[in-house]
C-alpha positions in Angstrom: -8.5 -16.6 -14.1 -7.5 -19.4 -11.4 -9.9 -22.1 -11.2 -11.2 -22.7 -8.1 -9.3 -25.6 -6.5 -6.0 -23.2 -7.3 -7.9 -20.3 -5.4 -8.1 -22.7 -2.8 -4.6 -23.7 -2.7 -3.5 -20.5 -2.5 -5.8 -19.5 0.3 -4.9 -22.3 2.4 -1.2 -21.0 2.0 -2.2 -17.4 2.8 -3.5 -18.8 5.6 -1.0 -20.8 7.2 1.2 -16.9 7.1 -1.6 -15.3 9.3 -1.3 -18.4 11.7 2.6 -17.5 12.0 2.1 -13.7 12.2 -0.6 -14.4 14.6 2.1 -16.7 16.8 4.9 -13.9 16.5 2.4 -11.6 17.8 1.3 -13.0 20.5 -1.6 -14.7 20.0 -3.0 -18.3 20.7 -5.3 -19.5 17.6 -7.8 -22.2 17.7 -9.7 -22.5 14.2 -13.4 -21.4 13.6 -16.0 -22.3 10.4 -14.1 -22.7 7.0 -16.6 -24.2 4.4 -20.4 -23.8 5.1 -23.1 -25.1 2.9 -25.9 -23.5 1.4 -28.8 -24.1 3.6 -26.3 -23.2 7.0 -25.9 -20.0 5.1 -29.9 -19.5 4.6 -29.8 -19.4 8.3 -27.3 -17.3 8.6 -29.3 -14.7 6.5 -32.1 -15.2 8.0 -30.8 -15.0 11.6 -28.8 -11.9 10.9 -25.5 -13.4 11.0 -24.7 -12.7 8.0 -25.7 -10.3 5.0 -25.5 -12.4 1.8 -26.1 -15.4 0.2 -22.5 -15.0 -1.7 -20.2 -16.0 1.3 -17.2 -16.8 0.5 -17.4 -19.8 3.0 -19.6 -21.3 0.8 -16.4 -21.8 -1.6 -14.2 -23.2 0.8 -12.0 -19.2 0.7 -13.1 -18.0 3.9 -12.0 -18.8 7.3 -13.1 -17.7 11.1 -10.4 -17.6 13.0 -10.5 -17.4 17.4 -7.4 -15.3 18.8 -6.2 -15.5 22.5 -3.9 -13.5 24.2 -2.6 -14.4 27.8 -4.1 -12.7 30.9 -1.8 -11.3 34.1 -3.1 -14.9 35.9 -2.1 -17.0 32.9 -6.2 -17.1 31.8 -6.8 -17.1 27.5 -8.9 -13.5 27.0 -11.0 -14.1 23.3 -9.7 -11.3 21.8 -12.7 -9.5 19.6 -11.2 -5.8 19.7 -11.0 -4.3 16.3 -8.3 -2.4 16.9 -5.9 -5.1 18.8 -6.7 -7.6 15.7 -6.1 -4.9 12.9 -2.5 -5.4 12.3 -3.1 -9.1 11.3 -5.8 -7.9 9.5 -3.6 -5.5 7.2 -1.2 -8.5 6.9 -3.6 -10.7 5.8 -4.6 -8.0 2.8 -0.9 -7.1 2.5 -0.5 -10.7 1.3 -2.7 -10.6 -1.4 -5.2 -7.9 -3.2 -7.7 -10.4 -3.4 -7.6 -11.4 0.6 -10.1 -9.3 2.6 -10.7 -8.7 6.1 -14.2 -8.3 7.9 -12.9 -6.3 10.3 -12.7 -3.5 8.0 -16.3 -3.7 6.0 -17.9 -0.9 6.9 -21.5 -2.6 6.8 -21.2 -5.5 8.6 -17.6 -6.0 10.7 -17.0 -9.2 11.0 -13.7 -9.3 13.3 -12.4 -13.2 13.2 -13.5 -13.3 9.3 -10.3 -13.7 6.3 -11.3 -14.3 2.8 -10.1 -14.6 -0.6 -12.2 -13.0 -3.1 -12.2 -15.1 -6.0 -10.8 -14.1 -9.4 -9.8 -10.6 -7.9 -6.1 -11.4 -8.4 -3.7 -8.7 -9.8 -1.4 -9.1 -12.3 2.4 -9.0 -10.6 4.4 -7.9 -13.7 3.8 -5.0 -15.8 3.8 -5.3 -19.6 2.9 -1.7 -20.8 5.6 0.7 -22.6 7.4 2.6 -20.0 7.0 6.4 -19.2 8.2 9.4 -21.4 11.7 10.7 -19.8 11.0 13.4 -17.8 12.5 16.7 -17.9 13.7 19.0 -15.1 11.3 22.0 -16.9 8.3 19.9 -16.0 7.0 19.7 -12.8 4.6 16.2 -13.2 6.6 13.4 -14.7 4.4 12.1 -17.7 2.8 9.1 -18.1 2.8 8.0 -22.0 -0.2 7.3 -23.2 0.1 3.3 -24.2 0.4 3.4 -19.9 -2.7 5.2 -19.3 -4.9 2.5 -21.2 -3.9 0.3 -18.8 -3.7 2.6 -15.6 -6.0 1.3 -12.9 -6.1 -2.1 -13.2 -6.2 -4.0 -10.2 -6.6 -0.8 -8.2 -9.4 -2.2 -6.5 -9.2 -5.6 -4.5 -12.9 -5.7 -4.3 -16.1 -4.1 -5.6 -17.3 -0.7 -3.7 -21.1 -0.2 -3.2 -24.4 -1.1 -1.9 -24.0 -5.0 -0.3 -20.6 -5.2 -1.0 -17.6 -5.9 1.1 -16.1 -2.0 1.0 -12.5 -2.4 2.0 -11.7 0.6 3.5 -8.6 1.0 0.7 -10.8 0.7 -2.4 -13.4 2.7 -0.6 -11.3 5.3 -0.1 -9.6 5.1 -3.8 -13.2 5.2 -5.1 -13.9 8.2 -3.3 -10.2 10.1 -4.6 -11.0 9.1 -8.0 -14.3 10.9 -7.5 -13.4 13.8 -6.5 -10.9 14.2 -9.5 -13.9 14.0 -11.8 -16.0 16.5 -10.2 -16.6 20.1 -10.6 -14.8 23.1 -8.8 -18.8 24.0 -8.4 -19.4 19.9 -6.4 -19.0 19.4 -2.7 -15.8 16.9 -2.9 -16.4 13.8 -0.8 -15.0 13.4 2.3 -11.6 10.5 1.5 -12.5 8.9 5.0 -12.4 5.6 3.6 -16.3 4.5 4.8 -19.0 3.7 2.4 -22.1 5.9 2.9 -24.9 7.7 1.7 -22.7 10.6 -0.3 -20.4 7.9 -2.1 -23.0 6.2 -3.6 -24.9 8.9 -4.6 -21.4 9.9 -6.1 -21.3 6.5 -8.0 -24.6 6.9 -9.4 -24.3 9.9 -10.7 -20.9 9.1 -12.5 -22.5 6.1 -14.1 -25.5 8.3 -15.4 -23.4 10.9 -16.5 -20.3 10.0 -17.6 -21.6 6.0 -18.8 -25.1 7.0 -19.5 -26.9 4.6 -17.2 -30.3 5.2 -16.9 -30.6 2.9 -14.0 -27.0 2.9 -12.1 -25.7 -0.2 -10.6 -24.6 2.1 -7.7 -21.1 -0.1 -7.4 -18.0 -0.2 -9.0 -16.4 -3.7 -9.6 -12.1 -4.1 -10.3 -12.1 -4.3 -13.7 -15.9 -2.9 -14.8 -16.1 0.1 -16.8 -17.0 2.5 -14.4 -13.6 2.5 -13.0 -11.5 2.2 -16.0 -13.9 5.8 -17.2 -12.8 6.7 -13.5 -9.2 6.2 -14.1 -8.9 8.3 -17.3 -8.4 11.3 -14.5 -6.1 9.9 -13.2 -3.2 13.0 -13.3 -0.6 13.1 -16.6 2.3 12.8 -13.8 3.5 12.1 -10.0 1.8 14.8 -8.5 -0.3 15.5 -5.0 -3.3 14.1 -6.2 -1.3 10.5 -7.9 0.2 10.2 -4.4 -2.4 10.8 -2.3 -4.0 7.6 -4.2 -0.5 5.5 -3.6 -0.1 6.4 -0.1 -3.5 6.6 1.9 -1.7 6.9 5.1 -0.2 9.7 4.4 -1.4 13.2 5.4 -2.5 15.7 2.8 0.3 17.7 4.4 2.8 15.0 4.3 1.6 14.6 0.4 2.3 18.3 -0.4 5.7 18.5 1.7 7.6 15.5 -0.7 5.3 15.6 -4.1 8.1 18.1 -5.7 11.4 16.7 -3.9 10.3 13.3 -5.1 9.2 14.5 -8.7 13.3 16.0 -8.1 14.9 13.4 -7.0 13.7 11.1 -9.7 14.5 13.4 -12.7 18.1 13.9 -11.3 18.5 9.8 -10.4 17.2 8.8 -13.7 14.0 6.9 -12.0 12.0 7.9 -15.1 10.3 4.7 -16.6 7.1 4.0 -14.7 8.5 0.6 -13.7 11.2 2.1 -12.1 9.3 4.8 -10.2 6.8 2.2 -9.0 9.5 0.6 -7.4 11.3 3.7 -5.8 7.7 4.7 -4.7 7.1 1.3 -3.3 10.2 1.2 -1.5 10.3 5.0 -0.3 6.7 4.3 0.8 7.3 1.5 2.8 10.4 2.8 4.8 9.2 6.2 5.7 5.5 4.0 6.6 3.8 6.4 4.0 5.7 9.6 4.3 4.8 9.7 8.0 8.7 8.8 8.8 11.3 11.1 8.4 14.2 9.1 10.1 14.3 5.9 12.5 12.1 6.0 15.4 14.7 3.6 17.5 17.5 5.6 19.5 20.2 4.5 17.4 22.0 2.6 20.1 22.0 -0.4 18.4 24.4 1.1 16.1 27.3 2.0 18.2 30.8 0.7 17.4 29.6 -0.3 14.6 32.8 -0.2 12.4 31.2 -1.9 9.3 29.0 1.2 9.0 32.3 3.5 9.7 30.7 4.2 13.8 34.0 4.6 15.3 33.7 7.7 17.4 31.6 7.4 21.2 27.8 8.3 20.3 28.2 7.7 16.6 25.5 4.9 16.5 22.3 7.5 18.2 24.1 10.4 15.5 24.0 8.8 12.4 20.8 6.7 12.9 18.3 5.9 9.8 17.2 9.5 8.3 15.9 10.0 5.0 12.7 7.9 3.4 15.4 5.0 2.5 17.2 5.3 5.9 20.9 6.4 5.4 22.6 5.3 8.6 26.4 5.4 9.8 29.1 7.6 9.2 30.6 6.2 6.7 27.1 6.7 4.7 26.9 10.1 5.4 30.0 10.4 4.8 29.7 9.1 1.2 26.9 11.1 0.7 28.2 14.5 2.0 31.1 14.2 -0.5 28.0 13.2 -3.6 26.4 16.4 -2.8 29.3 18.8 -2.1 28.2 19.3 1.5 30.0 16.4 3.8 31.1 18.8 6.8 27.6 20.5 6.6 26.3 17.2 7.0 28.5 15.2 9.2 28.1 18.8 11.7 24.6 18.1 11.8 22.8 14.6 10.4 19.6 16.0 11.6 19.4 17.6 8.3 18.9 14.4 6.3 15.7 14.2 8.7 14.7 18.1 8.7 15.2 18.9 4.5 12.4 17.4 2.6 14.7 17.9 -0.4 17.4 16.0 1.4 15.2 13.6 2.9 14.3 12.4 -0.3 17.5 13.0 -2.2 19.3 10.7 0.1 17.1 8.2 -0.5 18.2 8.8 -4.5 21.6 8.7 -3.9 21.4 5.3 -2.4 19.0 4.1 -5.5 21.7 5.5 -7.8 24.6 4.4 -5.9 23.6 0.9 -5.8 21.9 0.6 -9.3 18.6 -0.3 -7.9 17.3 1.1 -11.5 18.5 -2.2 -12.9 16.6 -4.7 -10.2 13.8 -2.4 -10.7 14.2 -3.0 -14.4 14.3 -6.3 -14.5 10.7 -6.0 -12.0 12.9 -8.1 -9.1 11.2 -7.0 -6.1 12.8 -9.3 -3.5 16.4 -8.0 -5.2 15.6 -4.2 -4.5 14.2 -5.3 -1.2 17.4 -7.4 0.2 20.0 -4.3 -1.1 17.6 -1.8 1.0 16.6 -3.8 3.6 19.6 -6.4 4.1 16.8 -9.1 3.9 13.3 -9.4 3.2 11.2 -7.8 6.2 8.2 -6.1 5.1 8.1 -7.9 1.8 4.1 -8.3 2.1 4.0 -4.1 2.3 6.6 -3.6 -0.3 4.5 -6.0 -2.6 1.7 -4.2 -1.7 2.6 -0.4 -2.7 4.5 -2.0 -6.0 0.9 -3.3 -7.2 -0.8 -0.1 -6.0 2.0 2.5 -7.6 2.0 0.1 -10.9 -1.9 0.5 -10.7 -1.4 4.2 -11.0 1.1 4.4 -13.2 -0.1 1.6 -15.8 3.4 -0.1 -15.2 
C-alpha cells in the first residue's frame, strides 16, 4: 500500500490534469478548500455540510475546485450544473480507480468535490496464468481457473453501501454481480447505478446467506470478502452478462447484438489469453464509446485527398470514413480488408456494410489487430504501444486505461 505522503504526491499530480482538461474545455478555475482539520470538519457535520467524519480533506486527498465559464457579456457564470461538470468529472475517475467525484454520490452530491480514496489503488499489470484457448465449438471463451481466483480485484474503486461514497460504476457493478447470484424465483435489481433501499437489502442478504453473517455490514468494500464470494459468478467466458459488467454504457441491446461476433472474432484472430482480450476489449470499447458507435460520427471530409490512406477518387474521404469498433478508414484499408475476407468489390460497392454487419463491424476491427500484431503489444501488457498503432497517438489514454483495469478485473488478467 502507498504511504500517505506518496498518495499525496500522486493526487497533487492528478490534479494538475483536471486543471488542464478543465482549461481545454473551457473553463476558468480558481481553487477552493484542500486540507481541513478535524474540528472544521465537526462543524461541517454538524452544520450539514458534510456527512462524515472520514473526509478525505482531512488527509490532504481531496480538493474543491470553483469552475467559470464566460457569459455572452464577457461576465464569469459559477458553474454548479451537474451535468455541464460531468465530463471532468469522468476524467478525473478515468485517471485513477481510486479518484472519485462527488458529483456522482448518490447520497450527498457534492459537485466542485475530487478525491483520492486512499489505498484503493489497482494493480496495473496482471500476473495470473492466461486463459484456456478457446475453440470455435464453444460459444463463451473460458476463463482457466488459476484466473478466476483472482477475477474481481480492483473491480470496485470504492466501497458500496450505507454512508459510503457509491460511485455510480461500482454501484452499478454491485448490483450486476447481484443479480447473477439470485434466483430465477428473485425480483433482479434494477442496474440503474443508484444506491437505495433494494441494493442494500440485496447486500444484506448475500452476506447472511451466502457469508453467514448474522448481523450484515450492509456494504461491500474492494477487496473484502463479500465481493471476492460475489465474483465467483462471475460467467466461465465473454458472454452478455461479462460485458454488460465491462461496458456499463452500453445498452442491453447493444450487449446482445456484438457478445457472439466478438466471442468470433477473437477465436479466428487468436485474441485467446485473457491479457490479450482485455486489451482488444479495452480498445474495441473505447472506439466504439461502449458499443454505442458503429462508425465515425464526423462527415469524413476531413479525409479527402487523402493519398496516404489511398483517397484518390472525388468523395472518397465522406465514403470510406471510420466504420467498424476499431475504425477502418480509407480506401486503401478497405481495400486491404476486402481482399482478407474474399469480398473487396462487395465492400468497396458499399462501405456502409463495415458499419451495418455486426459480424463485420467487429471482424474489421480483428483484422487490423491481426494485421498489425497488436497480440504482441498486448502481450507484453504495453498499453500506450496498442494505443499509438490504433490511435496514431495517445488521445483517450485515461479511457483506454480505464476499460484495460475493468476487463482485467473481469477476466483475472
Amino acid at each position: 500500500m502507498m504511504s500517505l505522503v506518496t498518495e499525496q504526491a500522486e493526487f497533487l499530480l492528478h490534479v494538475g490534469e483536471l486543471l488542464r482538461k478543465a482549461v481545454e474545455s473551457g473553463f476558468t478555475v480558481t481553487g477552493g478548500e484542500l486540507y481541513r482539520t478535524p474540528e472544521q470538519q465537526a462543524l461541517y457535520l454538524r452544520d450539514g455540510r458534510s456527512k462524515t467524519m472520514n473526509s478525505q480533506h482531512l488527509r490532504r486527498l481531496a480538493i474543491d475546485l470553483n469552475f467559470f465559464q464566460e457569459e455572452a457579456d464577457g461576465s464569469l457564470k459559477l458553474v454548479y450544473d451537474t451535468n455541464v461538470l460531468r465530463p471532468l468529472g469522468d476524467f478525473w475517475e478515468g485517471l485513477d480507480p481510486a479518484n472519485r467525484w462527488g458529483g456522482n454520490w448518490s447520497n450527498f452530491k457534492d459537485i466542485p468535490h475530487f478525491e483520492r480514496q486512499s489505498g484503493t489503488r489497482q494493480p496495473t499489470a496482471g500476473t495470473s496464468p492466461a486463459a484456456s484457448p478457446p475453440t470455435a465449438d464453444t460459444p463463451p471463451i473460458p476463463v482457466t481457473a488459476p484466473a478466476v481466483a483472482t477475477r474481481g480485484i480492483g473491480l470496485l474503486a470504492g466501497a458500496v453501501g450505507q454512508h459510503c461514497a457509491n460511485n455510480r460504476d461500482d454501484v452499478e457493478t454491485v448490483q450486476r454481480l447481484l443479480n447473477l447470484r439470485s434466483s430465477a424465483s428473485d425480483t433482479p435489481l434494477k442496474p440503474d447505478g443508484a444506491f437505495g433501499e433494494k441494493t442494500h437489502a440485496a447486500i444484506c442478504a448475500f452476506q447472511r446467506e451466502a457469508l453467514g453473517l448474522m448481523e450484515p455490514e450492509g456494504k461491500i468494500d474492494p477487496r473484502d470478502r463479500t465481493l471476492a464470494a460475489l465474483c465467483q459468478s462471475l460467467p466461465g467466458g465473454i458472454d452478455e452478462p461479462l460485458l454488460a459488467l465491462l461496458y456499463l454504457r452500453a445498452s442491453d441491446a447493444d450487449i446482445h447484438d456484438f457478445a457472439a461476433p466478438i466471442r468470433d472474432t477473437m477465436v479466428k484472430r487468436a485474441i485467446d489469453t485473457a491479457r490479450r482480450q482485455a486489451h482488444f476489449l479495452a480498445q474495441i470499447g473505447h472506439e466504439s464509446g461502449e458499443l454505442r458507435w458503429r462508425e465515425e460520427l464526423a462527415s469524413g471530409k476531413a479525409y479527402e485527398g487523402r493519398r496516404d490512406l489511398g483517397n484518390t477518387q472525388p468523395g472518397d474521404g465522406p465514403r470510406f470514413k471510420g466504420r467498424g469498433l476499431i475504425q477502418l478508414t480509407g480506401r486503401a484499408n478497405y481495400e486491404a480488408y476486402g481482399k482478407a475476407i474474399s469480398r473487396k468489390e462487395e465492400l468497396l460497392g458499399d462501405p456502409k456494410m463495415v458499419a451495418e454487419d455486426r459480424q463485420l463491424c467487429v471482424d474489421a476491427a480483428g483484422w487490423f489487430w491481426e494485421k498489425n500484431k497488436l497480440n504482441d503489444r498486448a502481450d507484453r501488457d504495453d498499453l500506450v504501444a496498442v494505443t499509438k498503432r490504433i490511435n496514431g497517438g495517445t488521445n483517450g489514454l485515461e479511457d483506454r486505461r480505464r476499460l484495460l483495469l475493468r476487463a482485467k478485473a473481469l477476466l483475472g488478467a
